[in-house]
Structures are given as structure tokens and as C-alpha cells.
TORKOL-4160 file (C-alpha; in steps of 0.2 Angstrom, whole numbers, padded with zeros to 4 digits, m for minus):
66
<pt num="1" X="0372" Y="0725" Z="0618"/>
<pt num="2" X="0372" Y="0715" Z="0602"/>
<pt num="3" X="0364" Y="0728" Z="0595"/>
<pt num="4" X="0375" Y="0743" Z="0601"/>
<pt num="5" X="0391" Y="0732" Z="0593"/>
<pt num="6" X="0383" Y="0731" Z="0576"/>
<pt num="7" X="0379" Y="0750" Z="0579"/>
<pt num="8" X="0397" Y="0755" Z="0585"/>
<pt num="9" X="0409" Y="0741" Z="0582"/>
<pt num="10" X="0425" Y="0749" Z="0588"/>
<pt num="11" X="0417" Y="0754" Z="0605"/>
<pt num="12" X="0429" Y="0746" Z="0616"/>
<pt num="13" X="0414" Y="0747" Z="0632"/>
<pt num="14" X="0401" Y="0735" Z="0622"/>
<pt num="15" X="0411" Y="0723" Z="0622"/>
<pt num="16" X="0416" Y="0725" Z="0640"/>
<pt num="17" X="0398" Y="0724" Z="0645"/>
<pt num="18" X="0394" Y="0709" Z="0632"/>
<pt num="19" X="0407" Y="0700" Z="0643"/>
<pt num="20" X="0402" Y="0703" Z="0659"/>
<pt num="21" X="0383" Y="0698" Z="0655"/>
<pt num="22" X="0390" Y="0683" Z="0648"/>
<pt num="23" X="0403" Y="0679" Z="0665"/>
<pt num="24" X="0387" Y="0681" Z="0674"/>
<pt num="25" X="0378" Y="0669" Z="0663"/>
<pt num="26" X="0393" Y="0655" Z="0666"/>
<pt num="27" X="0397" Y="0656" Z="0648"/>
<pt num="28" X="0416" Y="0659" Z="0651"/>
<pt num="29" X="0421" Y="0656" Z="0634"/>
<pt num="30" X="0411" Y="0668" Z="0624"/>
<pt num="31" X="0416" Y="0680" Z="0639"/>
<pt num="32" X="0434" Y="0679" Z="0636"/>
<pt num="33" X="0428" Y="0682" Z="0617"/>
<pt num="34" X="0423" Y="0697" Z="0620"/>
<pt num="35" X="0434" Y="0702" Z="0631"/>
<pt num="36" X="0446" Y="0699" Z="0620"/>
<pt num="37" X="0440" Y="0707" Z="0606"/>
<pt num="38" X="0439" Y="0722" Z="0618"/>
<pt num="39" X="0456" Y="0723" Z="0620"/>
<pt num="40" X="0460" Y="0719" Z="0602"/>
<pt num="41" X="0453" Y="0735" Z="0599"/>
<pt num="42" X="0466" Y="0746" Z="0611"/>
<pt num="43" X="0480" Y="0732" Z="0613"/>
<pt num="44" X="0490" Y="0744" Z="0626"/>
<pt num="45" X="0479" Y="0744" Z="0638"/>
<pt num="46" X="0485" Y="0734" Z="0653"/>
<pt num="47" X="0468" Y="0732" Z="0662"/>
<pt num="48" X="0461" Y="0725" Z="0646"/>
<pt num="49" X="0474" Y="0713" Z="0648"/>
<pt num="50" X="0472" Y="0710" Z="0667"/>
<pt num="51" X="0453" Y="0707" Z="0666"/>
<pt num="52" X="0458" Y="0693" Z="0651"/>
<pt num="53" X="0470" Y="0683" Z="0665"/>
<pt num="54" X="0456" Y="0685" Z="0677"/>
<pt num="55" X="0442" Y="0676" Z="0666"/>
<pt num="56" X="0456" Y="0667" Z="0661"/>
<pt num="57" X="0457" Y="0660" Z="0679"/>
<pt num="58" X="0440" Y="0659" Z="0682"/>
<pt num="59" X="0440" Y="0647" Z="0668"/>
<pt num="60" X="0453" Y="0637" Z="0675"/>
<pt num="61" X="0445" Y="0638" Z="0690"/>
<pt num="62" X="0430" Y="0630" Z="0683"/>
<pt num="63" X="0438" Y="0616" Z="0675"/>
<pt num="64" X="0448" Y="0612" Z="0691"/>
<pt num="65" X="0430" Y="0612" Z="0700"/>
<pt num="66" X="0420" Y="0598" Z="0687"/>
């Protein structure tokens, strides 16, 4: 995937799939990073903006949890 962003930079799906590979790996920081940089790519749209409040709660989640 790292690979396919280099390859297509301002291809919004990459970045969406490099999040969810890292949300499954527990790394919810460099997931929101991605996601992020997802939506900075199209700032209108509203599900980009959703999905970042969701990691944003599983962080929060997480911290609340240790």
C-alpha cells in the first residue's frame, strides 16, 4: 500500500486502506494519520470526516481502557 501511495499520491482509497491495516494492527495513531491525510485530499467529504471521529473514539476508547 505504501507502494501504491508513492505510485498515486492523490489517491484518496490508499490512504483509506493504509488506515484500516493499521486500526487492525492497534496502531491508532498512524491510522488517524492516514486517515487524515485521506480527507485532506477531498476536505468535503463528510464520511471522511465521520470515519476520523470514529478512530478518533476508538482512541479515546483505548486510553480510557489502560
Amino acid at each position: 500500500l505504501q507502494e501504491a501511495a508513492k505510485i498515486s499520491p492523490k489517491n484518496q482509497q490508499v490512504y483509506w486502506e493504509l488506515a484500516q491495516t493499521r486500526l487492525y494492527g492497534y496502531k491508532v495513531d498512524e491510522a488517524l494519520g492516514f486517515a487524515r491525510q485521506a480527507r485532506d485530499l477531498y476536505p468535503g467529504n463528510v464520511r471522511a470526516q465521520k470515519t476520523i471521529e470514529q478512530i478518533e473514539k476508538i482512541k479515546a476508547d483505548l486510553a480510557a481502557a489502560q
